[in-house]
C-alpha positions in Angstrom: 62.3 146.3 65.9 60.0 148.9 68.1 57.5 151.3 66.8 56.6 153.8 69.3 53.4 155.5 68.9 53.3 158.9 69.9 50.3 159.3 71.5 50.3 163.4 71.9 50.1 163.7 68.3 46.7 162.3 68.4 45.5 165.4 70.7 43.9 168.2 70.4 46.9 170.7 69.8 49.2 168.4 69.1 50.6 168.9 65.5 50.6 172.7 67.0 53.1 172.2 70.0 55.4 169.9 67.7 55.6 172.6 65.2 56.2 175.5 67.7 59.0 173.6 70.0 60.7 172.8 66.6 60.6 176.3 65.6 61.6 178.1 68.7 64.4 175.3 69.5 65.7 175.7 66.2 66.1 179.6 66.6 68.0 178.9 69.6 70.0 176.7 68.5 70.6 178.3 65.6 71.5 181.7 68.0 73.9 179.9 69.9 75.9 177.9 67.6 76.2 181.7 66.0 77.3 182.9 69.0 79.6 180.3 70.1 81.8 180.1 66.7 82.0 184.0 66.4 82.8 184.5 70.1 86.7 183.2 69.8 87.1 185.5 66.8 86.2 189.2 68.0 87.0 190.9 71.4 83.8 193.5 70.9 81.5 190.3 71.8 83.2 189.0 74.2 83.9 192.6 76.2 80.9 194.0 75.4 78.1 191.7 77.3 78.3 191.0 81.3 80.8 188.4 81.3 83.1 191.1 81.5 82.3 191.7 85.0 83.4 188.4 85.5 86.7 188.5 83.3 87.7 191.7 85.0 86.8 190.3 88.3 89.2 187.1 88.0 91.9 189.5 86.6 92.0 191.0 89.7 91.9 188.5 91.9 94.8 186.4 89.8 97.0 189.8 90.8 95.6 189.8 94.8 93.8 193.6 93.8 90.7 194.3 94.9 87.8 193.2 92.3 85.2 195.9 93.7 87.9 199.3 93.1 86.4 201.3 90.5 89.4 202.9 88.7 90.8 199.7 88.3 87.4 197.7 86.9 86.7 201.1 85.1 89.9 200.4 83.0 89.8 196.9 82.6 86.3 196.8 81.2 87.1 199.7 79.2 89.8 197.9 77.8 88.3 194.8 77.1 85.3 196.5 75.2 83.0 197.5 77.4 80.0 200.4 76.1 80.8 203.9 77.2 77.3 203.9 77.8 77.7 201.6 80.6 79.0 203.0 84.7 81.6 200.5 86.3 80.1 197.0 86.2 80.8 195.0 89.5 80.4 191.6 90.1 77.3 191.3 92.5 77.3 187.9 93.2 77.8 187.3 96.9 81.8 187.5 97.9 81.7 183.8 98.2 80.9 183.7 94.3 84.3 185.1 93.8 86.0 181.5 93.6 84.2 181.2 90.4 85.6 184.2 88.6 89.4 183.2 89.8 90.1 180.6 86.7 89.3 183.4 84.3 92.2 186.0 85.8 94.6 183.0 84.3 93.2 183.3 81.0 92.8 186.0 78.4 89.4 187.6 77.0 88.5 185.2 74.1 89.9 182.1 75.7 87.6 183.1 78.7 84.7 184.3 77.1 84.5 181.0 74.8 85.4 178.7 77.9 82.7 180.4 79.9 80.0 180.2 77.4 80.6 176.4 77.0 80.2 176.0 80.7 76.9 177.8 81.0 76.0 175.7 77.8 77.1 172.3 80.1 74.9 173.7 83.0 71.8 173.9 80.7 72.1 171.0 79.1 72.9 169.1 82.0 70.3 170.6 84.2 67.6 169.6 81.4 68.8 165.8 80.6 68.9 165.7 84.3 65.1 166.5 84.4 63.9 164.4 81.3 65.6 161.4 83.2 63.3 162.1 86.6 60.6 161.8 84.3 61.6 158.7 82.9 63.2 160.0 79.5 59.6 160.2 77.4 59.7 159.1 73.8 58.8 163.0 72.7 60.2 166.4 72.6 59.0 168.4 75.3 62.2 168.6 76.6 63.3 170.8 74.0 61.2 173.3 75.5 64.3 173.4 78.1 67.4 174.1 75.4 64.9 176.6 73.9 63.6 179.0 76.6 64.1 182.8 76.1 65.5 183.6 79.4 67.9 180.8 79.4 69.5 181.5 75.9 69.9 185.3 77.2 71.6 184.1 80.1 73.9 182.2 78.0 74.2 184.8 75.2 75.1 187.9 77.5 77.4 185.5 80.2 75.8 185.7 83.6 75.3 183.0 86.4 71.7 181.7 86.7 72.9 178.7 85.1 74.5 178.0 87.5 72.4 178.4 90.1 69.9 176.2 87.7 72.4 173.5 87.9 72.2 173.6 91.5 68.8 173.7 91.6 68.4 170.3 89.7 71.0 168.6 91.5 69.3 169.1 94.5 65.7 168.0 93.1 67.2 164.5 91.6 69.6 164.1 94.5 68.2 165.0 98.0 67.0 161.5 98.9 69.2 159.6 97.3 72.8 161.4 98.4 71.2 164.2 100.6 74.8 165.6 101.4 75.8 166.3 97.9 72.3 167.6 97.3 73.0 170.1 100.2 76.6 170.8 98.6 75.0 171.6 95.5 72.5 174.3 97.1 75.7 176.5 97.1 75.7 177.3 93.1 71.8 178.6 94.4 73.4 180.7 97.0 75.0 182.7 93.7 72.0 184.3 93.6 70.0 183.9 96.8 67.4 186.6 96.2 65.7 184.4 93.6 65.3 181.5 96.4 64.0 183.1 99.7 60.3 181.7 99.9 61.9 178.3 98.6 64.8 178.9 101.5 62.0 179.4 104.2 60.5 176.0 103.3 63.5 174.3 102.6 64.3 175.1 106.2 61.0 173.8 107.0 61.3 170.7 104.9 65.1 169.5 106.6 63.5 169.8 110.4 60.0 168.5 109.8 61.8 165.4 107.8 64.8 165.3 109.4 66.6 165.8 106.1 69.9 167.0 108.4 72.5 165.8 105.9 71.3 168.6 103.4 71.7 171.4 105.5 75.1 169.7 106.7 76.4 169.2 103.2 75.5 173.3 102.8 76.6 174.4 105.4 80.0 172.9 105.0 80.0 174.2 101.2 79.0 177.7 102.5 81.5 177.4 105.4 84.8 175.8 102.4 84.0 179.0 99.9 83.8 181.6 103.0 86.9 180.3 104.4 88.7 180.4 100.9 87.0 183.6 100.2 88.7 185.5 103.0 92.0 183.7 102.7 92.2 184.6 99.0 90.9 188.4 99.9 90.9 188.9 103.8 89.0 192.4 102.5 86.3 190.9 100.1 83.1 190.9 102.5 83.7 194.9 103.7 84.5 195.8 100.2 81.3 194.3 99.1 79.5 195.8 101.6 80.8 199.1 100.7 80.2 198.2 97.0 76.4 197.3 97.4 76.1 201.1 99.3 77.2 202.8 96.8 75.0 205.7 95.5 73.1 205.0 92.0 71.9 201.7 92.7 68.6 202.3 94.0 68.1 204.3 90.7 68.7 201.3 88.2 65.3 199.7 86.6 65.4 196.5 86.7 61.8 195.3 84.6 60.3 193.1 87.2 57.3 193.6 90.0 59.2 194.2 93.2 61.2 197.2 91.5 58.4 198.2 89.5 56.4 198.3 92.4 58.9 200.5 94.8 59.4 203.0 91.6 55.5 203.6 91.3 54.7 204.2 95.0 57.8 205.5 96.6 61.5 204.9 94.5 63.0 205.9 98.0 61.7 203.6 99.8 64.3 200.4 99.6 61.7 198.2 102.0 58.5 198.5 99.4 61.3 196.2 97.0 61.0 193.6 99.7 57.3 193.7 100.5 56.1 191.2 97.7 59.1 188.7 98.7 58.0 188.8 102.5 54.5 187.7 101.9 55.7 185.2 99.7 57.4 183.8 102.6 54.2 183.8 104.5 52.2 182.5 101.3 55.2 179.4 100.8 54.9 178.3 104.7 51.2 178.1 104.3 51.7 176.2 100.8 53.8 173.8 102.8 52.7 173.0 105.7 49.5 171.0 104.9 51.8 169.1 102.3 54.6 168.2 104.4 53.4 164.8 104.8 53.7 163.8 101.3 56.2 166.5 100.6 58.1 166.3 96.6 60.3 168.4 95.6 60.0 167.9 92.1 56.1 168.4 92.2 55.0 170.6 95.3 58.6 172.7 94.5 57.7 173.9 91.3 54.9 176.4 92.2 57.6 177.4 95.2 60.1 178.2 93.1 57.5 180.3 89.7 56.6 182.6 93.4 60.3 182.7 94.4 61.2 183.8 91.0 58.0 186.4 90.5 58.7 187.8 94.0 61.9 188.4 93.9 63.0 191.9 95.6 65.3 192.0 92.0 65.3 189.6 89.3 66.4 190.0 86.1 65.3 188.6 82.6 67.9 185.7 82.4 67.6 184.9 85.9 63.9 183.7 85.0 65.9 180.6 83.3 65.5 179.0 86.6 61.9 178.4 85.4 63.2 175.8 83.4 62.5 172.7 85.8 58.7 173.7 86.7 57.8 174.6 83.4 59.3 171.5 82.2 57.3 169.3 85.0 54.0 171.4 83.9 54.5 170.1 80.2 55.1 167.1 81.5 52.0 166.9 83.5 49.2 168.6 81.4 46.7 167.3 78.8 46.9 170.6 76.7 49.5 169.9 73.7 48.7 173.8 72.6 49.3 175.0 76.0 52.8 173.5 75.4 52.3 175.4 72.0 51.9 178.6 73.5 54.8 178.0 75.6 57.0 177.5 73.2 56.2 180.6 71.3 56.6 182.5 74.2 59.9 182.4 74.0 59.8 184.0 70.4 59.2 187.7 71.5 62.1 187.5 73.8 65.1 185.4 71.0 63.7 188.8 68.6 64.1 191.1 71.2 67.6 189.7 71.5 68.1 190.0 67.6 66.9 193.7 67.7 69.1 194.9 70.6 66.5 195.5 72.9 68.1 195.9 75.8 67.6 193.9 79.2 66.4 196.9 81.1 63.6 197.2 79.0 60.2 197.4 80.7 59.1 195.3 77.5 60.2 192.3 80.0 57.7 193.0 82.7 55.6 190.2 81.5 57.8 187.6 81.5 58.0 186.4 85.2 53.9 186.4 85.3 53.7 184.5 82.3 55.9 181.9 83.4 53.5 181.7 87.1 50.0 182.2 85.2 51.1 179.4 82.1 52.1 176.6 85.2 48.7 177.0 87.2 46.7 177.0 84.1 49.0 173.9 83.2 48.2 172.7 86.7 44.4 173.0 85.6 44.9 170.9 82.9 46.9 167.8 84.4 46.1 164.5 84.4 47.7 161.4 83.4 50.0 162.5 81.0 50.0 160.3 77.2 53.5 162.0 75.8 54.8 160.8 79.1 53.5 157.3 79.2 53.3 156.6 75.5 53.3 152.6 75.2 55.3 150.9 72.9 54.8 148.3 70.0 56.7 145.9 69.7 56.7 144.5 66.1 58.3 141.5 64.7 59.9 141.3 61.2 
């Protein structure tokens, strides 16, 4: 028989973080499971949250039409249940994306919807057991921190991709030494979104010449090069008509609550470049970070920080995209001594599950704080690391 002692409870803060990870985690699971059983029943959910960009997208593909026409997404997302409220939706992704869509223009709304949902759900829970196991699976619940966070339940609730690109992500941090070329292959569910990874880009580059880490960019580039090549040969049209889609008046005019946006719309909202100013110095900022670490290099510790700035920097970045935090905020609760810190974490991700209750929509400037919580909670976690007890709990063995 084993008795573990669980060393965390016996710090400062402790009972606190317990209570607030079983709190929050039990909202969000309680959301989901919601979520997840009423979705097959009703088309309004299903149509009326951004996985009908995807739907509509597949639809289109499955009949060889083009997915960026605006009469025809117009009258399928009308159809399905879309908002009047809401202009044409189009999936933004880059063309290459489009491969992921396809399977849903076999299927109908519900069937997709539900099906879609359960993958996102795989790619979370995946991407977090993933994690706990780099850390050596630790006899405690900080890992429910992951299944729990606010921007990754909104990603799952309204349908949109991070997760994927989280997936990616994690594949890549557990797998780049030990099968480098599927690591590489996995950097193209990142490349979904690759405005959320361009100061991690710049030193990934970095990293694969200084180490010689050649079979990562190989398995990328040949995973880049597949989906480009199918892309055209399913739609010779799809990279123009993107282009073309992307130029289209009214985007410049959205509000999307995070600093690079909010930044542009306060000194000059006509001036497209001030969006990419924070992003290009935190390109400069992540070389500097790297270079005197790229001796002793590790992704999983030195990449966390890289990825908070990639995230906060952004030139746009919604609220579920933030669910990309996941892995460094994980690692940070992992490494610090503060149990209420891991608290205060937790309850973070309160304001955003009522928000989602409430109907407070994603375009709210209510979500400005998020993405600078997320940085400012990991460095003050950073301040307080050491050698971590939850993580290195021992175990007593008794005998009966």
């Amino acid at each position: 028989m084993e008795d573990r002692t669980d060393a965390g409870a016996a710090q400062p803060g402790g009972d606190f973080a317990e209570i607030a990870i079983a709190a929050t985690s039990g909202l969000a699971l309680a959301l989901a499971a919601l979520f997840l059983c009423v979705l097959p029943l009703t088309s309004n959910i299903a149509g009326g949250r951004d996985f009908v960009v995807y739907w509509a997208t597949g639809q289109q593909l499955a009949h060889h039409a083009n997915p960026y026409d605006a009469s025809a997404m117009a009258g399928l997302e009308r159809a399905a249940g879309l908002l009047p409220g809401y202009g044409v939706l189009y999936m933004r992704n880059p063309p290459w994306g489009l491969l992921l869509a396809l399977p849903l223009g076999l299927i109908g709304l519900k069937a997709g919807a539900f099906f879609w949902s359960l993958a996102l759900l795989a790619c979370l829970g995946v991407s977090v057991r993933l994690i706990r196991l780099q850390q050596g699976r630790p006899g405690n619940r900080l890992h429910w921190l992951g299944y729990s966070f606010g921007p990754a339940l909104v990603c799952l609730l309204v349908g949109q991709t991070a997760l994927f690109c989280l997936l990616g992500l994690v594949l890549f941090l557990c797998l780049h030494r030990s099968r480098p070329f599927v690591a590489g292959t996995a950097l193209w569910l990142c490349a979904l979104k690759p405005q959320l990874f361009l100061p991690f880009t710049v030193v990934l580059l970095a990293w694969v010449f200084f180490s010689k880490s050649y079979r990562v960019l190989a398995g990328a580039g040949v995973a880049m090069a597949a989906s480009c090549a199918a892309t055209w040969l399913m739609l010779p049209s799809a990279f123009s008509d993107y282009e073309q889609m992307m130029r289209s008046p009214g985007i410049e005019k959205e509000f999307i609550p995070c600093l690079s946006v909010a930044l542009r719309l306060w000194l000059s909202p006509g001036t497209m470049m001030l969006q990419y100013l924070p992003v290009t110095l935190a390109c400069v900022w992540a070389l500097a970070y790297y270079w005197p670490r790229r001796h002793g290099w590790e992704w999983m510790r030195d990449g966390s920080l890289l990825m908070l700035v990639s995230i906060f920097a952004a030139p746009y970045c919604w609220l579920y995209d933030q669910g990309l935090a996941v892995p460094a905020l994980l690692q940070g609760a992992y490494k610090t001594r503060f149990r209420w810190l891991v608290g205060l974490l937790a309850l973070a991700s309160v304001p955003i599950e009522i928000g989602l209750v409430c109907g407070v929509r994603i375009t709210s400037a209510l979500y400005l704080w998020t993405a600078p919580a997320w940085l400012a909670w990991y460095l003050f976690a950073l301040a307080g690391a050491g050698r971590s007890l939850d993580c290195e709990a021992p175990i007593v063995r008794v005998q009966e």
